[in-house]
DONU-614205 format. One record per residue (C-alpha): residue number from 0; chain; x, y, z. Coordinates in pm, whole numbers, padded with zeros to 5 digits, m for minus. Example, Ala and Ser with C-alpha at 12.3 -4.5 7.8 and 13.67 -1.06 7.14 Angstrom:
REC   k c      x      y      z
REC   0 A  01230 m00450  00780
REC   1 A  01367 m00106  00714
//
This chain:
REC   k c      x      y      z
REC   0 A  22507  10704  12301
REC   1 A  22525  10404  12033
REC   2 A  22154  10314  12190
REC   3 A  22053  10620  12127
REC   4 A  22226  10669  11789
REC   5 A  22058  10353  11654
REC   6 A  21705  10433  11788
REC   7 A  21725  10741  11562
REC   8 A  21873  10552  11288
REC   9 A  21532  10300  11302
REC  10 A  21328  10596  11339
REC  11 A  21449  10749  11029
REC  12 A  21429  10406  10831
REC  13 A  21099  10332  10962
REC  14 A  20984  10690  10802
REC  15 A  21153  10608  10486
REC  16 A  21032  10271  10489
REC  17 A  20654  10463  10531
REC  18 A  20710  10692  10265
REC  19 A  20821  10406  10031
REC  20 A  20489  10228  10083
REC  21 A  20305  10507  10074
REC  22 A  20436  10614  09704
REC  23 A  20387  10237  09594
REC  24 A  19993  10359  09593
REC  25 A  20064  10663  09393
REC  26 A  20315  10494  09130
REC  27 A  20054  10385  08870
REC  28 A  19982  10727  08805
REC  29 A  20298  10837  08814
REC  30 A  20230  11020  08456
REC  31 A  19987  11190  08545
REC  32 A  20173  11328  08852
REC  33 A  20461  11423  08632
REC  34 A  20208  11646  08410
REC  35 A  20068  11792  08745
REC  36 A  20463  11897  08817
REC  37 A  20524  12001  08485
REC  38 A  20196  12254  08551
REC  39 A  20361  12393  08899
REC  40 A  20716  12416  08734
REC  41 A  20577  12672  08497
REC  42 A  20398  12829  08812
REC  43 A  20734  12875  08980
REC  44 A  20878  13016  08663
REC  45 A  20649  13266  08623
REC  46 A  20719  13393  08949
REC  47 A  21087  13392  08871
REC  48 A  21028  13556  08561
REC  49 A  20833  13844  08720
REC  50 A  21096  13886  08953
REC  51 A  21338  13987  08650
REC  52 A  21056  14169  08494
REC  53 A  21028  14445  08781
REC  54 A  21395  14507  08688
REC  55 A  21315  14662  08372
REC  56 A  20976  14778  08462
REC  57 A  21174  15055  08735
REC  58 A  21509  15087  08504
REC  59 A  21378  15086  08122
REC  60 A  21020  15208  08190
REC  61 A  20982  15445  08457
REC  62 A  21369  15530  08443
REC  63 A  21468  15582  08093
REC  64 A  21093  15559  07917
REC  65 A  21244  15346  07647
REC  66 A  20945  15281  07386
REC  67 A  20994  14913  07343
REC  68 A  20961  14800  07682
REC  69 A  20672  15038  07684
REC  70 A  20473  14859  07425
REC  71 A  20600  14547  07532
REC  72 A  20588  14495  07917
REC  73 A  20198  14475  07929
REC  74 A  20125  14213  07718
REC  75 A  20450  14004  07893
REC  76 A  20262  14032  08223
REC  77 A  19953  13934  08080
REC  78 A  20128  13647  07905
REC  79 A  20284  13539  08195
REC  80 A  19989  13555  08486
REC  81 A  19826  13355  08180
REC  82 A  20062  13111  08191
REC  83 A  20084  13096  08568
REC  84 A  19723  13050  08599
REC  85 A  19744  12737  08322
REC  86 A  20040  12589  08509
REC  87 A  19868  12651  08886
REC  88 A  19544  12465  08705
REC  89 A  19726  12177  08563
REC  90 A  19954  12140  08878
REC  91 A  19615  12171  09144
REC  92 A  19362  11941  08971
REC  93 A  19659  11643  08878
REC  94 A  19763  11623  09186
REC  95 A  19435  11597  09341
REC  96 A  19325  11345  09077
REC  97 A  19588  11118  09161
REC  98 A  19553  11196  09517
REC  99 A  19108  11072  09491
REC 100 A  19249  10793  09331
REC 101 A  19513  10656  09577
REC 102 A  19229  10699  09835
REC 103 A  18998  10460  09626
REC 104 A  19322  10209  09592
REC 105 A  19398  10191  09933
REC 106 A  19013  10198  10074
REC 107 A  18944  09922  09822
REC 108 A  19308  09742  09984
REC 109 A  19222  09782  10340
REC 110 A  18848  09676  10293
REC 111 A  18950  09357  10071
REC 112 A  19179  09322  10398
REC 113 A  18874  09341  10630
REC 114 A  18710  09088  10425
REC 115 A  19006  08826  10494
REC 116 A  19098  08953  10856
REC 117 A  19056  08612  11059
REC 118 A  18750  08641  11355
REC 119 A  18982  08699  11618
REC 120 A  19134  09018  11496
REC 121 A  18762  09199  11479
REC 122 A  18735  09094  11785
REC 123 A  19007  09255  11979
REC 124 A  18966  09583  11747
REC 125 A  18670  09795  11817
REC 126 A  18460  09900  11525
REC 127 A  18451  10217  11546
REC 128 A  18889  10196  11553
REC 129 A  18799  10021  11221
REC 130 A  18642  10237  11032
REC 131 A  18851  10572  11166
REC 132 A  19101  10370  10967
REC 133 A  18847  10351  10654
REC 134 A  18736  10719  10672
REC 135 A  18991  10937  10807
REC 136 A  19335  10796  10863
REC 137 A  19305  10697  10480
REC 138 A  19194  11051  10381
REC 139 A  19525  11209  10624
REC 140 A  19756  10958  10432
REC 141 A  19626  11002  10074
REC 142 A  19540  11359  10088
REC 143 A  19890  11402  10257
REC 144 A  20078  11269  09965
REC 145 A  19900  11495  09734
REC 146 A  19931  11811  09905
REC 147 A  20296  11704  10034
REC 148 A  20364  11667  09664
REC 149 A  20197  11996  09515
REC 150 A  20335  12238  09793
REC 151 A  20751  12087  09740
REC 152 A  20719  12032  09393
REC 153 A  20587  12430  09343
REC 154 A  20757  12581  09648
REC 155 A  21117  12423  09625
REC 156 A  21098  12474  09250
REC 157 A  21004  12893  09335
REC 158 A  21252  12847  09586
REC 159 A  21513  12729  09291
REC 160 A  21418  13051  09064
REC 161 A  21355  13236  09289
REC 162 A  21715  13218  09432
REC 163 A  21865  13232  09060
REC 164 A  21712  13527  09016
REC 165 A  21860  13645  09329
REC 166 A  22203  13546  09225
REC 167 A  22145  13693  08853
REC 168 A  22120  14051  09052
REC 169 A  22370  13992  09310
REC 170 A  22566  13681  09435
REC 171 A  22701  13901  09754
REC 172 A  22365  13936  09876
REC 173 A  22258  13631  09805
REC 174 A  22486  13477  10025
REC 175 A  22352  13666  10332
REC 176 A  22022  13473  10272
REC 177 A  22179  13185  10357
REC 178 A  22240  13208  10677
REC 179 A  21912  13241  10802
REC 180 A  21899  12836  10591
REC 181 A  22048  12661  10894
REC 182 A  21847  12789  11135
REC 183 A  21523  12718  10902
REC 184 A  21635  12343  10880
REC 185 A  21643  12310  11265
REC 186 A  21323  12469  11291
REC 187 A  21198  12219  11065
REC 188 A  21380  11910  11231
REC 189 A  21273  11973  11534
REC 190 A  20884  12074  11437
REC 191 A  20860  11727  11238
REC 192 A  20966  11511  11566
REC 193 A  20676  11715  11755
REC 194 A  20416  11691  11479
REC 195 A  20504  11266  11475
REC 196 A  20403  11226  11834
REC 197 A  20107  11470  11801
REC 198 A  19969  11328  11526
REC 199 A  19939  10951  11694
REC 200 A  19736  11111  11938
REC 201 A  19527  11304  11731
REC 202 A  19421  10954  11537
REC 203 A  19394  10801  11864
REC 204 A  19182  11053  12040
REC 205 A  18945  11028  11690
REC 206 A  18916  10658  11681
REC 207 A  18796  10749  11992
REC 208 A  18525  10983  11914
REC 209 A  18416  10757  11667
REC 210 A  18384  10448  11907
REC 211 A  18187  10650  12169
REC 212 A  17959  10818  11912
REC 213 A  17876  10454  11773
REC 214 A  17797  10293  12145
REC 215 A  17549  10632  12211
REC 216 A  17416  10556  11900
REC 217 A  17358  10156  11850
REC 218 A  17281  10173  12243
REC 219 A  17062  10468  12262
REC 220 A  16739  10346  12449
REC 221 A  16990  10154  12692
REC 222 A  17128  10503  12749
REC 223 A  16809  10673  12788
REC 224 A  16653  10381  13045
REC 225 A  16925  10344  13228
REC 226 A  17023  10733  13293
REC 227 A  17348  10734  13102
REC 228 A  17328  11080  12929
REC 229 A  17532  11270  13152
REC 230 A  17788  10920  13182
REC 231 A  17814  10918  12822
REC 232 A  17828  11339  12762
REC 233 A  18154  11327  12992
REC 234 A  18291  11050  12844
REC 235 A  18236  11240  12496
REC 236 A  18334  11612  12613
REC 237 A  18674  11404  12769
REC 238 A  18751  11255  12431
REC 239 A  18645  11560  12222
REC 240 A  18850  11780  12442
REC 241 A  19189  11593  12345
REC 242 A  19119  11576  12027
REC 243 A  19089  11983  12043
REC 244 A  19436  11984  12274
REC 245 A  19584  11775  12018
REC 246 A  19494  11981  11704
REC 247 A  19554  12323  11938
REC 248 A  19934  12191  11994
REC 249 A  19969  12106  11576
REC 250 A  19855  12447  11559
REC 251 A  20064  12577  11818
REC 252 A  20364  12463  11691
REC 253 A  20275  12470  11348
REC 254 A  20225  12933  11408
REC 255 A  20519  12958  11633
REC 256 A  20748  12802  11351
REC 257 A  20585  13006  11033
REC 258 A  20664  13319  11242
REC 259 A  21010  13242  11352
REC 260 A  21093  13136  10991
REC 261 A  20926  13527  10865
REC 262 A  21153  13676  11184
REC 263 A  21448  13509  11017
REC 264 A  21360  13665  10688
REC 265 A  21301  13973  10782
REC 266 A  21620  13997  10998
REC 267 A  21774  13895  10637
REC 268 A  21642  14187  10474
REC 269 A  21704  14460  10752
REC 270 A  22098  14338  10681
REC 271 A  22059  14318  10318
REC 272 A  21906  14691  10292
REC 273 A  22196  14808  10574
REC 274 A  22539  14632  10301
REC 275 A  22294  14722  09986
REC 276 A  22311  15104  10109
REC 277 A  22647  15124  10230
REC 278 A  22856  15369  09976
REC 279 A  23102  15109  09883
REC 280 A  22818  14894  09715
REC 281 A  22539  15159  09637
REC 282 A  22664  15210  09283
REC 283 A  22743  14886  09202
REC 284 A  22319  14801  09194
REC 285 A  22045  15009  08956
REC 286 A  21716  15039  09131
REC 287 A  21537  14802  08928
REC 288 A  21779  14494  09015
REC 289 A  21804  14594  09389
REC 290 A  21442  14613  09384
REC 291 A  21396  14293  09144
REC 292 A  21643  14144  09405
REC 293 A  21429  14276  09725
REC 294 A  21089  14116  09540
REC 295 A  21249  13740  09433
REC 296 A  21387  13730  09826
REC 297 A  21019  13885  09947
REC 298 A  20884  13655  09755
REC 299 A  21111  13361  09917
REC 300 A  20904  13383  10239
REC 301 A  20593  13192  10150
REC 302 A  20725  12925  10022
REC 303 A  20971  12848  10286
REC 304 A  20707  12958  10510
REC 305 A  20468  12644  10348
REC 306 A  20745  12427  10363
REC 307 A  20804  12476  10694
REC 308 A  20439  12389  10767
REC 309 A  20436  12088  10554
REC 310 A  20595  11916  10806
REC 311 A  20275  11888  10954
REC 312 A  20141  11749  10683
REC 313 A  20412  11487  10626
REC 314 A  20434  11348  10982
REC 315 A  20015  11324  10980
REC 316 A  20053  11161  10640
REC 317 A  20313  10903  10799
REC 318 A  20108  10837  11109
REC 319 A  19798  10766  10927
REC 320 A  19964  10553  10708
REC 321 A  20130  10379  11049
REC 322 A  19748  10301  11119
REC 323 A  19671  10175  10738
REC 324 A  19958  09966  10704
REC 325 A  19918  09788  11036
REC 326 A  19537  09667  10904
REC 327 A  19748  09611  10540
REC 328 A  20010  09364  10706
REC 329 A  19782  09192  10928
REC 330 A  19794  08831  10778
REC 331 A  19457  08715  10632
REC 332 A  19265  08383  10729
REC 333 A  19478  08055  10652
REC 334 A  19325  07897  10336
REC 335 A  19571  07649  10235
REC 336 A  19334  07401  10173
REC 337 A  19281  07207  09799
REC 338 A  18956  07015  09838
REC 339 A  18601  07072  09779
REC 340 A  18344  06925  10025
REC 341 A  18107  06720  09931
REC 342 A  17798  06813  09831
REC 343 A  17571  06593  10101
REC 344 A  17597  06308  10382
REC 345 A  17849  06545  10566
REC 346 A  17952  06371  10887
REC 347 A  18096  06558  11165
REC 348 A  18361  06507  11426
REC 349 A  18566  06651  11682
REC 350 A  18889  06445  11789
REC 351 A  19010  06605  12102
REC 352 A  18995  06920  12054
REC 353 A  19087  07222  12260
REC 354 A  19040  07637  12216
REC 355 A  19296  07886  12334
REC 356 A  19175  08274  12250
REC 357 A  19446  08481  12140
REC 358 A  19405  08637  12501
REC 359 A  19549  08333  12675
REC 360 A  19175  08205  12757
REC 361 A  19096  07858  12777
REC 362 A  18746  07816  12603
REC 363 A  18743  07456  12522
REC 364 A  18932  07119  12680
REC 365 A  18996  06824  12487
REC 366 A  18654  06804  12362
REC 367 A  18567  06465  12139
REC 368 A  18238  06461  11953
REC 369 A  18069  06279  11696
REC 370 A  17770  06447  11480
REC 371 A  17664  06175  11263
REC 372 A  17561  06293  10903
REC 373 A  17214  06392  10911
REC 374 A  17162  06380  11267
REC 375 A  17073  06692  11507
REC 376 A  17275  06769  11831
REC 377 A  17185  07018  12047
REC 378 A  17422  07212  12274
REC 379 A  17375  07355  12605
REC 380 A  17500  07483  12944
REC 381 A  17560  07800  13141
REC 382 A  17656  08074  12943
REC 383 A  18028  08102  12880
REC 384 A  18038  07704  12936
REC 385 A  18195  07656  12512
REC 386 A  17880  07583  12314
REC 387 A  17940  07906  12099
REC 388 A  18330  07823  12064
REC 389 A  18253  07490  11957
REC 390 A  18037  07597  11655
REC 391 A  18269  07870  11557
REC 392 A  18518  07610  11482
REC 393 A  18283  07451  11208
REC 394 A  18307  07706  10935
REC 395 A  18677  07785  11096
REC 396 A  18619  08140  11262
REC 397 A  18884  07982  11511
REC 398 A  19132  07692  11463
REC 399 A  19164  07434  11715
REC 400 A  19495  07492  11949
REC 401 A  19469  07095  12001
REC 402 A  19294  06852  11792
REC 403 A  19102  06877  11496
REC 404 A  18751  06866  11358
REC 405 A  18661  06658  11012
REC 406 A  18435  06622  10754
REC 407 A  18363  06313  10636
REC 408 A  18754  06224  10809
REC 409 A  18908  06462  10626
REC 410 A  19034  06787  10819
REC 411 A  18835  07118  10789
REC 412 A  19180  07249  10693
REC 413 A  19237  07093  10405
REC 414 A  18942  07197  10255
REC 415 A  18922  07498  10104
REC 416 A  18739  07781  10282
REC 417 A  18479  07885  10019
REC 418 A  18356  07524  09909
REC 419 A  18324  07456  10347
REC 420 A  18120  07752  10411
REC 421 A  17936  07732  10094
REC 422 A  17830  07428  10251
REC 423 A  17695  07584  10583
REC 424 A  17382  07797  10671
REC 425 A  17405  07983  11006
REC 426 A  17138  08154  11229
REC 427 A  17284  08368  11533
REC 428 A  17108  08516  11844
REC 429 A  17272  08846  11713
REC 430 A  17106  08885  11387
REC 431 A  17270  09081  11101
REC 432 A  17098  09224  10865
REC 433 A  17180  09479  10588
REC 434 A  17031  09805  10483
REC 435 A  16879  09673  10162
REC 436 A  16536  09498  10065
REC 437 A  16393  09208  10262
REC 438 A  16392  09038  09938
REC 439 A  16793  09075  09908
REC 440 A  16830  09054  10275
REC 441 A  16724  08697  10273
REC 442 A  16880  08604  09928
REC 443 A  17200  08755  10088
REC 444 A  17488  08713  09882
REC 445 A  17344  08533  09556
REC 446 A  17048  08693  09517
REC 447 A  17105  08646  09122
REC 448 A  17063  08268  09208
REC 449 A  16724  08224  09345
REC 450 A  16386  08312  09201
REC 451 A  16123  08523  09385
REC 452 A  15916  08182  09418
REC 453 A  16229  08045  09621
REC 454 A  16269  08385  09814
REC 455 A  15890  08384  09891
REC 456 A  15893  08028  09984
REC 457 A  16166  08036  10201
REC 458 A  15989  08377  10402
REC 459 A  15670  08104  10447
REC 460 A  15849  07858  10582
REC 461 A  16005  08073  10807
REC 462 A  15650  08232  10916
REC 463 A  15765  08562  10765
REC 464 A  15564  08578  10506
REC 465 A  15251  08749  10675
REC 466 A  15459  09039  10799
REC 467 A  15652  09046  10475
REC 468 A  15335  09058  10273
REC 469 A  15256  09381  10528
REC 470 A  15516  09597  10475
REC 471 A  15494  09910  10167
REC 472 A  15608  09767  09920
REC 473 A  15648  09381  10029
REC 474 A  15942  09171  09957
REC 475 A  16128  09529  09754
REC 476 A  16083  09713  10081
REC 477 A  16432  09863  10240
REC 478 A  16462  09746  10609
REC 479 A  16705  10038  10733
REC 480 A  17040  09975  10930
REC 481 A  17023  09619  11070
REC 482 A  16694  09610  10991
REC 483 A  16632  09864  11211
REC 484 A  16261  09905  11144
REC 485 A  16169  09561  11221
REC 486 A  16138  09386  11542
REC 487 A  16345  09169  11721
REC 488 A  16126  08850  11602
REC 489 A  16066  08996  11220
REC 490 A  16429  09049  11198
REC 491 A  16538  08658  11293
REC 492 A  16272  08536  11075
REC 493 A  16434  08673  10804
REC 494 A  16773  08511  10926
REC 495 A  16583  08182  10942
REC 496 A  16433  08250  10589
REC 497 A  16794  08342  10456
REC 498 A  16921  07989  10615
REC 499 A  16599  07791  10449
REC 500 A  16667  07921  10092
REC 501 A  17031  07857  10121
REC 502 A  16934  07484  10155
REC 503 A  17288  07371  10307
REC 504 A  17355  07003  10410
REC 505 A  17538  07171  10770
REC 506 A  17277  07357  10963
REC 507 A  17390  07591  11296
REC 508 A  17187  07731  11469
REC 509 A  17291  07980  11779
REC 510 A  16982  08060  11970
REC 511 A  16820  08078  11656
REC 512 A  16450  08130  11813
REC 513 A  16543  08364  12110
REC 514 A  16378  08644  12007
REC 515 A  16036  08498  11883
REC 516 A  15724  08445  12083
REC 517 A  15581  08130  12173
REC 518 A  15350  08098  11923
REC 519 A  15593  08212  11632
REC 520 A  15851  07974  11811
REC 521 A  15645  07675  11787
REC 522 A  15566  07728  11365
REC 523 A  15941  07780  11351
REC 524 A  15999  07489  11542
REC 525 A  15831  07255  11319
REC 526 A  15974  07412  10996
REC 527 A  16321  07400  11111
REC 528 A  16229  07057  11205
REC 529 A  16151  06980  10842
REC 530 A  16445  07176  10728
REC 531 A  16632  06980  10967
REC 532 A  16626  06660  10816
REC 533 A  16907  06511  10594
REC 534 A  17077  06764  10731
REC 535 A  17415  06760  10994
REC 536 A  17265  07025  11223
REC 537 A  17424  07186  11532
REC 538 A  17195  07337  11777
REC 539 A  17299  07580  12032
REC 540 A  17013  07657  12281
REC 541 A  16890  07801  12611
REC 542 A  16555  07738  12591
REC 543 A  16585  07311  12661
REC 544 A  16197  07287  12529
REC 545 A  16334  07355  12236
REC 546 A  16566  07072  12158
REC 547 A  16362  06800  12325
REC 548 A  16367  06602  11964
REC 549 A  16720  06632  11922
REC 550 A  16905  06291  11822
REC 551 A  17205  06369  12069
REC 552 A  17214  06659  12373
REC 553 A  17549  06772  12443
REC 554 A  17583  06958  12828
REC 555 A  17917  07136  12859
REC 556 A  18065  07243  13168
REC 557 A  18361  07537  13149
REC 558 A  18462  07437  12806
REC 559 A  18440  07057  12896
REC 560 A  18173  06787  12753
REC 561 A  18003  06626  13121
REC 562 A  17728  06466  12970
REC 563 A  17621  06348  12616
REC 564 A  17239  06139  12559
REC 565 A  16904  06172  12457
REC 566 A  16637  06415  12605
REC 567 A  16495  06178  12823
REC 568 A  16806  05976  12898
REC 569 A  16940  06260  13046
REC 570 A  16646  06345  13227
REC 571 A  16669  06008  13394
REC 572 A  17007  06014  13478
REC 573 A  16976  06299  13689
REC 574 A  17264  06525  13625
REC 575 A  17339  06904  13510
REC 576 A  17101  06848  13264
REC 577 A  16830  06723  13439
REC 578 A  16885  07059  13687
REC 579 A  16922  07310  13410
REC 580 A  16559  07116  13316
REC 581 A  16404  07179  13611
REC 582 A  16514  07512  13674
REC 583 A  16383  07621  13335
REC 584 A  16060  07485  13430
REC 585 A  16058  07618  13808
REC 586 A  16103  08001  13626
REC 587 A  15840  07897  13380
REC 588 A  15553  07784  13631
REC 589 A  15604  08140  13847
REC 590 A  15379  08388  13750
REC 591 A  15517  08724  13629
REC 592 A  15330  08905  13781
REC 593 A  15232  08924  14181
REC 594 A  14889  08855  14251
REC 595 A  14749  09187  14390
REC 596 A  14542  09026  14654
REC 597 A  14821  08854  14799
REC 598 A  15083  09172  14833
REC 599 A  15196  09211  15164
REC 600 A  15009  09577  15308
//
C-alpha cells in the first residue's frame, strides 16, 4: 500500500513538475495573458449578469409592466452582449497570441537543441520521431496551454457567477447542486488517468506515421523495384489504424463523461423543480428568480461540461510536453575546450585509442596512428572493419572510450569545437545537400565569405562546372530536396566543390568519388590530388585504385589496425591488402556482361 501510495505521489509531482515547465514558456507574456483573462472575466460576467436580468425581465416587465424597466431592459441587453462580445474577443485572440508565441519559443529551444545533440543521439532516434516532436507534439503542448487556459479561466470564472447568482435567488437550492460536485470530480479524476495513457500512444502511433511515410517517400523507387507496395500499405494501414483506435478511445471516453456530467445535471434539476414546487416553498420564490435561478444553473452545464473535457486537453498537453522535454534535457555535445587550433601544419595522431557505441559495440581496439602534417593516409578494409569510426573521431562526432587523438600533441578536447571543425572539410559517400541554389549549396554556411569567382572556381576544380554552367539559371539555380534533381555524380561534385572552397588544412574524405564515373573520377582524382597537398588528409576508400599515391595505407581488420605501408609495400608483402588488391582487380577484368555466343543452349 505505501508502494503504491508513493507511485501516485511521483505521478502527481511528475505532472506538476510538467506543468511548471510548461508555464516557464508562457511566463514572458504573462501580461498579455492577464489582459486575455481580464477579456473572459467580463465574458463570464455578462453571463452572470443576464442570469439576474431574466429576473426582472418575467417579474417587472411581463408581470407588473413597470415603465422603467420597459425603456430600460433593451438597451442593458444590448450593452451587455456588447460587452460580452469585447471580452470573448480580447480573451480568444490573447490567449492564442501567447499561445503562437510559446510554439515559436519552444520550436526555436528544441531545434537550437538538435543543433547541439551529440552524433550518437540522432543516431538511435529515427527522424521522422524527430520531427513529430518539431511539428506536432510542440503544437499539442503549446496549443494545450492556451486552450487549457482560455476554457478554466472563462468557465470556472461562469462557474463562480454563475453559482452567486444562484445563491442571490436561493441558497436552499443551491445546495442541492452540490451534490451532483463529487461525483463530477471523480468523473474527472478518473477520465484524466485514462486520457494520460491514451495520449502516449496517440504520439507514439504518430511518430510512427511519420517515420513510415518518410521511408515510402525517400525510398520510393526501392519500393517500386523491389515490390514493396503492398509491404509498405500494411505496414501504413497497421500504424494508421492505431492512431484511429487511439483518438476513437479519447473520444470515447471523452462523450461518455460530457453525458454523464449533463445526466447529473439534469437529475439536479428534476429535484430542484420537485422542493421548488412543493407548497411549503412555492411562495417563498417569484417567477422571475425561480426562473433566473433555473437559467444561471442551465447555464452551469457547459461549462462544467468543457471542463470536464479539458482533461483531455491537459493530459495531451502533458504528454507532448513529456516528448519535448526529453529532447530539452538531453545534454548537448561536450565543449569544454579553451584553445584555438592552429591555422596550418596540423599533425595528427591517435594514441591507443578504442570506440565503444552507446549500444555496447566495440568499433575500434586500441588503435595507434600517426598522420604526419601534410601527409595523405588512406583507409581501407571490409565494410564495418572501423575506417568510418576512426574519422568520426577527428571533428569529435564520437569521443574515444580509451585513448585519445591530438593535434599538434594537444588533445582534440581541449580545443574548442568551432575553431577544430572550422579547421576541417569533409566529403561523405552520403552526400547532403540542401534545398537552396548550387551557388549556396557549395558556399554552405558562409556564403557571405566567398566571392562568385571563388564559388565558380571551386565548381571547376571539382569538374562541376560544365553541368553547373547547364542548368536554368546556372550557379542561382534551386537543386530541390537533397538535391534531388541532380544525379548521384552532379550531387558529390558539388560536395567536393563545397570542400575545395572551404580550403581547410584537415581534409576527409569518406568514399568521396563513389558515385562518379571513371572518367569524372580520374579529373577529380587529380584535383583532389592538388587540393591534397599541404594538407593532413584522411582518405577512406573502397575503390584501392584510388589511393595508390597515398603517403601511408592503413588496412583495418574488425576495428583493429593489421597492416600500415605504402601502396606497393603492401603489395609486396602479401597480406589483406594485397588480397583486397587482387580481388578488386579479379571483379574488374570480368566482363559484365555474358558473351552471347558462349551461353549455354
Amino acid at each position: 500500500m505505501n508502494s503504491d501510495s508513493q507511485k501516485i505521489g511521483q505521478r502527481a509531482e511528475a505532472k506538476r513538475t510538467s506543468w511548471r515547465r510548461v508555464w516557464q514558456f508562457v511566463r514572458p507574456y504573462r501580461w498579455a495573458l492577464l489582459v486575455a483573462v481580464l477579456g473572459v472575466t467580463l465574458d463570464a460576467a455578462v453571463q452572470g449578469a443576464f442570469a439576474l436580468l431574466l429576473q426582472h425581465i418575467l417579474d417587472d416587465v411581463f408581470g407588473r409592466h413597470d415603465p422603467f424597466y420597459i425603456r430600460v431592459i433593451p438597451w442593458a441587453i444590448v450593452v451587455l452582449f456588447l460587452l460580452r462580445g469585447i471580452g470573448n474577443y480580447v480573451g480568444t485572440y490573447g490567449v492564442n497570441w501567447v499561445g503562437r508565441r510559446v510554439i515559436m519559443d519552444i520550436r526555436d529551444r528544441v531545434f537550437r537543441k538538435y543543433l547541439s545533440l551529440p552524433a550518437h543521439f540522432f543516431d538511435s532516434h529515427p527522424a521522422a520521431n524527430l520531427m513529430a516532436r518539431m511539428t506536432f507534439d510542440i503544437e499539442q503542448m503549446a496549443l494545450g496551454v492556451s486552450r487549457t487556459v482560455i476554457v478554466i479561466a472563462r468557465d470556472f470564472l461562469t462557474i463562480v457567477f454563475l453559482l452567486g447568482v444562484m445563491f442571490y435567488q436561493s441558497v436552499q437550492l443551491t445546495l442541492i447542486v452540490f451534490a451532483i460536485v463529487p461525483l463530477v470530480a471523480w468523473i474527472i479524476a478518473y477520465v484524466n488517468k485514462r486520457f494520460r495513457q491514451i495520449s502516449h500512444r496517440i504520439q507514439q502511433s504518430v511518430s510512427g506515421v511519420s517515420e513510415v511515410v518518410e521511408e515510402v517517400v525517400r525510398g520510393q523507387k526501392e519500393v517500386r523495384i523491389y515490390g514493396g507496395q503492398a509491404e509498405e500499405l500494411e505496414r501504413f494501414e497497421r500504424i494508421n489504424n492505431d492512431n484511429r483506435r487511439f483518438n476513437l478511445k479519447i473520444a470515447s471516453i471523452q462523450a461518455a463523461s460530457s453525458s454523464l456530467v449533463q445526466f447529473l445535471a439534469a437529475c439536479a434539476l428534476a429535484v430542484i423543480i420537485y422542493f421548488a414546487t412543493r407548497p411549503a416553498y412555492i411562495d417563498q420564490i417569484t417567477p422571475g428568480a425561480f426562473m433566473s435561478f433555473i437559467s444561471a444553473m442551465l447555464a452551469l452545464i457547459p461549462p462544467l461540461k468543457r471542463l470536464s473535457d479539458i482533461s483531455s486537453t491537459v493530459q495531451r498537453t502533458l504528454a507532448a510536453a513529456d516528448s519535448v522535454f526529453y529532447v530539452l534535457d538531453q545534454p548537448s555535445e561536450q565543449d569544454t575546450g579553451d584553445k584555438a587550433v592552429p591555422e596550418t601544419a596540423l599533425d595528427l595522431r591517435f594514441h591507443g585509442v578504442s570506440l565503444d557505441y552507446p549500444d555496447g559495440t566495440r568499433a575500434l581496439h586500441e588503435v595507434d596512428l600517426e598522420v604526419p602534417a601534410g601527409s595523405v593516409v588512406a583507409l581501407v578494409g571490409q565494410s564495418g572493419s572501423g575506417k568510418s569510426s576512426l574519422v568520426s573521431l577527428v571533428p569529435r562526432f564520437y569521443d574515444p572510450t580509451e585513448g585519445q587523438v591530438t593535434i599538434n600533441g594537444t588533445d582534440l578536447r581541449d580545443y574548442r569545437l568551432d575553431s577544430l571543425r572550422n579547421r576541417m572539410a569533409y566529403v561523405g559517400q552520403n552526400v547532403v545537400l540542401f534545398n537552396d541554389t548550387v551557388a549556396n549549396n557549395i558556399a554552405y554556411g558562409s556564403a557571405e565569405k566567398y566571392s562568385r569567382e571563388a564559388i565558380r572556381e571551386a565548381a571547376r576544380k571539382a569538374n562541376a562546372l560544365a553541368f553547373i554552367e547547364a542548368l536554368p539559371n546556372g550557379f542561382d539555380t534551386p537543386i530541390g530536396e537533397n538535391g534531388a534533381r541532380l544525379s548521384g555524380g552532379q550531387r558529390q561534385r558539388l560536395a567536393i566543390a563545397r570542400a575545395i572552397l572551404k580550403d581547410a588544412p584537415i581534409l576527409i574524405l569518406d568514399e568521396a568519388t563513389s558515385a562518379l564515373d571513371t572518367r569524372s573520377e580520374r579529373a577529380i582524382q587529380e584535383a583532389l590530388h592538388k587540393v591534397m597537398k599541404n594538407r593532413t588528409t584522411l582518405v577512406v576508400a573502397h575503390r584501392l585504385s584510388t589511393i595508390e599515391n597515398a603517403d601511408k595505407v592503413v588496412v583495418f581488420e574488425r576495428g583493429r589496425i593489421v597492416e600500415e605501408g605504402s601502396h606497393q609495400a603492401l603489395l609486396a608483402r602479401g597480406g589483406l591488402y594485397a588480397q583486397l588488391h587482387a580481388l578488386q582487380h579479379a571483379r574488374n577484368d570480368v566482363s559484365p556482361m555474358p558473351n552471347k555466343g558462349n551461353q549455354a543452349t
